[in-house]
N, CA, C and O atoms as a CHARMM CRD file, in Angstrom:
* protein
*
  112
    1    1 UNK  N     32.59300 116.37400 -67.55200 PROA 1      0.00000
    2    1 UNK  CA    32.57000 116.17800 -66.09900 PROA 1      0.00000
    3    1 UNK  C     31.71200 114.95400 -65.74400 PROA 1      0.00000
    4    1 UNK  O     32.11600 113.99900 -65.08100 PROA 1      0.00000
    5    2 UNK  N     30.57900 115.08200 -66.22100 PROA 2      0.00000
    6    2 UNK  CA    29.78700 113.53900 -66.36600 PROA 2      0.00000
    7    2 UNK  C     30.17200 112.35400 -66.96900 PROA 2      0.00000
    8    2 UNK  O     29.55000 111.29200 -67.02300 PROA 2      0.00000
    9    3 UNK  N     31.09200 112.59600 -67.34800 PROA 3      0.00000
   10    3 UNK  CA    32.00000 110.99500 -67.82000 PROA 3      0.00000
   11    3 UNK  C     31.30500 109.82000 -67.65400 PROA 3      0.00000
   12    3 UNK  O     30.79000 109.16400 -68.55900 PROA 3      0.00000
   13    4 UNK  N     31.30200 109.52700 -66.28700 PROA 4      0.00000
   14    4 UNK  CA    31.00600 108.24700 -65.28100 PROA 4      0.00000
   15    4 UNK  C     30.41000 108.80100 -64.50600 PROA 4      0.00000
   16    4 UNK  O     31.18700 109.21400 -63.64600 PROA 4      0.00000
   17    5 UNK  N     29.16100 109.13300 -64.24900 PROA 5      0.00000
   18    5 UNK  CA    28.74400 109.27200 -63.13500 PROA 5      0.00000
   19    5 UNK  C     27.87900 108.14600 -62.52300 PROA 5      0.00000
   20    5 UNK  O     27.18200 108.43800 -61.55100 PROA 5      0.00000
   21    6 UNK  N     27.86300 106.96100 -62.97800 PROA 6      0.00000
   22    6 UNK  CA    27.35000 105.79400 -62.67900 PROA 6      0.00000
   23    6 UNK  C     27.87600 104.94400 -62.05600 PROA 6      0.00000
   24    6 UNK  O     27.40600 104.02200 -61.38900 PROA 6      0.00000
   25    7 UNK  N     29.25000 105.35900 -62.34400 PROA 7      0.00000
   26    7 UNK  CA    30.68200 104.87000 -61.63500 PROA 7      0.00000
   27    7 UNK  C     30.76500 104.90000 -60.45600 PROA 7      0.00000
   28    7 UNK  O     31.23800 103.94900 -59.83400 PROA 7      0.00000
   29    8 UNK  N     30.34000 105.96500 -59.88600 PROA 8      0.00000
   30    8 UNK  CA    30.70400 106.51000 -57.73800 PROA 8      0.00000
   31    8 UNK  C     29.03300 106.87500 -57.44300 PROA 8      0.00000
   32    8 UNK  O     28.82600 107.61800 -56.48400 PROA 8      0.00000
   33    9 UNK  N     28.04100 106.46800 -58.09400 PROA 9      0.00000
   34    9 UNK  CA    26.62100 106.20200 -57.33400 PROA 9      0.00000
   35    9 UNK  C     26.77100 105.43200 -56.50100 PROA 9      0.00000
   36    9 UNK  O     26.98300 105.86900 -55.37000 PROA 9      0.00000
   37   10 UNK  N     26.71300 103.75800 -56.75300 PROA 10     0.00000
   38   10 UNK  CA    26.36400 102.98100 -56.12200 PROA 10     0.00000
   39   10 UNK  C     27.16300 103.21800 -55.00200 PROA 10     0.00000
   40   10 UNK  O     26.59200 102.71900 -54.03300 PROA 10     0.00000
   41   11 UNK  N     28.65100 103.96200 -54.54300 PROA 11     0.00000
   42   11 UNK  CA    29.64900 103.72400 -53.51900 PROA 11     0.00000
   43   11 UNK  C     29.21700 105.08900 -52.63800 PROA 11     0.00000
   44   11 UNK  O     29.37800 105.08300 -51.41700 PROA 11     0.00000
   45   12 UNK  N     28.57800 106.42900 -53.42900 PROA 12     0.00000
   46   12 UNK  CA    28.03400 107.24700 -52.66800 PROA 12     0.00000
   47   12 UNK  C     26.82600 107.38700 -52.33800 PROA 12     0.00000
   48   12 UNK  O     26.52400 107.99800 -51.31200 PROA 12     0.00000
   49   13 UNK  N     25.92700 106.84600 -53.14500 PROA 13     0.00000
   50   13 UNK  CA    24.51200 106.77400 -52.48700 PROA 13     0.00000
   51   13 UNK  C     25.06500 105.61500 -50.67600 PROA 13     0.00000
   52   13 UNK  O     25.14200 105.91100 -49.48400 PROA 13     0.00000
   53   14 UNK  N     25.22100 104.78900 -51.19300 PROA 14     0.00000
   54   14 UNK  CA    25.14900 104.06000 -49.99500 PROA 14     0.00000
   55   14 UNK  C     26.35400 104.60400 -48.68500 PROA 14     0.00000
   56   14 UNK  O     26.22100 104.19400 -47.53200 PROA 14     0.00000
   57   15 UNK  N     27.09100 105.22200 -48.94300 PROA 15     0.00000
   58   15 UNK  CA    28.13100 106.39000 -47.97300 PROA 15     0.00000
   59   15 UNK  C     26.78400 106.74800 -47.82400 PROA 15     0.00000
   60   15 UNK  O     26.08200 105.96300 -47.18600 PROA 15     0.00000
   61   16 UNK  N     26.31800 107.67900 -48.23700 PROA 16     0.00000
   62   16 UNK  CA    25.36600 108.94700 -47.83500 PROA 16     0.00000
   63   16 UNK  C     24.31200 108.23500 -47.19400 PROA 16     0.00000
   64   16 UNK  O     23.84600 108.58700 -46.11000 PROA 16     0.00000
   65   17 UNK  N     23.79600 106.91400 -48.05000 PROA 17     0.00000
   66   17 UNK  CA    22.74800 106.41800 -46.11100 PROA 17     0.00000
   67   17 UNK  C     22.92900 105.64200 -45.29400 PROA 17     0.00000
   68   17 UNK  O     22.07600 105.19100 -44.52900 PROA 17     0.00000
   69   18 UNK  N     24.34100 105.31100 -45.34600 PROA 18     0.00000
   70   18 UNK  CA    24.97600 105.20600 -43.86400 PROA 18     0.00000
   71   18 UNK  C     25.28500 105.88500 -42.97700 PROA 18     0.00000
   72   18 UNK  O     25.10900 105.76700 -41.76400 PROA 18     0.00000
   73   19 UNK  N     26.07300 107.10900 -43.95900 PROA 19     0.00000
   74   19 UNK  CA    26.04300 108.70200 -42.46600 PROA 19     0.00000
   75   19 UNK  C     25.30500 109.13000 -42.12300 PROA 19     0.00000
   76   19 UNK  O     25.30400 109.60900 -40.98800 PROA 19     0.00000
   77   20 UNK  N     23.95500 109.19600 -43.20100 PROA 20     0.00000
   78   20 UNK  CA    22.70400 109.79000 -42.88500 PROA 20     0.00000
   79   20 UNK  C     21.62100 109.11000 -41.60700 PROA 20     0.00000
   80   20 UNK  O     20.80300 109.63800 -40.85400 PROA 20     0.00000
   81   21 UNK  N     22.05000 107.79800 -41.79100 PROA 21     0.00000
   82   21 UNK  CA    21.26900 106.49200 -40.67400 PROA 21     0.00000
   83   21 UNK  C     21.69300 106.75200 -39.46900 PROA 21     0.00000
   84   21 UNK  O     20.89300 106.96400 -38.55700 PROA 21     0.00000
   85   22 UNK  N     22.81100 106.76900 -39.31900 PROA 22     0.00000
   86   22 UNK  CA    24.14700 107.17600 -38.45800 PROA 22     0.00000
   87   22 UNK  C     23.41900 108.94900 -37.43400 PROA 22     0.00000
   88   22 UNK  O     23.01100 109.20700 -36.30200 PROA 22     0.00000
   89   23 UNK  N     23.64800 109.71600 -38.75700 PROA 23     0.00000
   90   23 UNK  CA    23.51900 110.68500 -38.36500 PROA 23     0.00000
   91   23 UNK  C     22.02400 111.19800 -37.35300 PROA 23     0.00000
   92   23 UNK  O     21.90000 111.98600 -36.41600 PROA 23     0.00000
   93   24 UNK  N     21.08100 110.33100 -38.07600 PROA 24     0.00000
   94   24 UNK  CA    19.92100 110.03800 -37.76500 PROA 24     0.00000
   95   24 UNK  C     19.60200 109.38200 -36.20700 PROA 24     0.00000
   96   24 UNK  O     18.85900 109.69100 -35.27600 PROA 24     0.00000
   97   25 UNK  N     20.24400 108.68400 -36.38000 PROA 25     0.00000
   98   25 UNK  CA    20.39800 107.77200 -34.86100 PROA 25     0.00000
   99   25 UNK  C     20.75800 108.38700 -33.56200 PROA 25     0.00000
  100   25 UNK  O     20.17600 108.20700 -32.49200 PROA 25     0.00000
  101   26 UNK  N     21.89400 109.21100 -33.81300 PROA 26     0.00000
  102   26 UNK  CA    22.36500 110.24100 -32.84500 PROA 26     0.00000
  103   26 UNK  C     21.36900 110.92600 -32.76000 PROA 26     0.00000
  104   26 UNK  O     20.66200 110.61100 -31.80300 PROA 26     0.00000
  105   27 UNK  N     21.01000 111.72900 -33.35000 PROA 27     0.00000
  106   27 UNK  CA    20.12100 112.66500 -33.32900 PROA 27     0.00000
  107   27 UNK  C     19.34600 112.26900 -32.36100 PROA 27     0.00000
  108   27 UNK  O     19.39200 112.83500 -31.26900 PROA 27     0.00000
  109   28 UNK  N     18.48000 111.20100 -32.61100 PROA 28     0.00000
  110   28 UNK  CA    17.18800 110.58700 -32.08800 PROA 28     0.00000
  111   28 UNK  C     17.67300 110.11700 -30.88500 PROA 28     0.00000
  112   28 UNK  O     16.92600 109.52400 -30.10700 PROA 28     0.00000
């Protein structure tokens, strides 16, 4: 299952703190 998991970091870390910034913003 860990094959690649180095593969979809760099494209989901940075998804996740854009929605999270995002998500953050609204909030506030």
């Amino acid at each position: 299952m860990e094959s690649r998991p180095h593969s979809l970091s760099p494209s989901v870390l940075g998804f996740a703190c854009t929605l999270i910034t995002f998500t953050v913003t609204i909030l506030l």
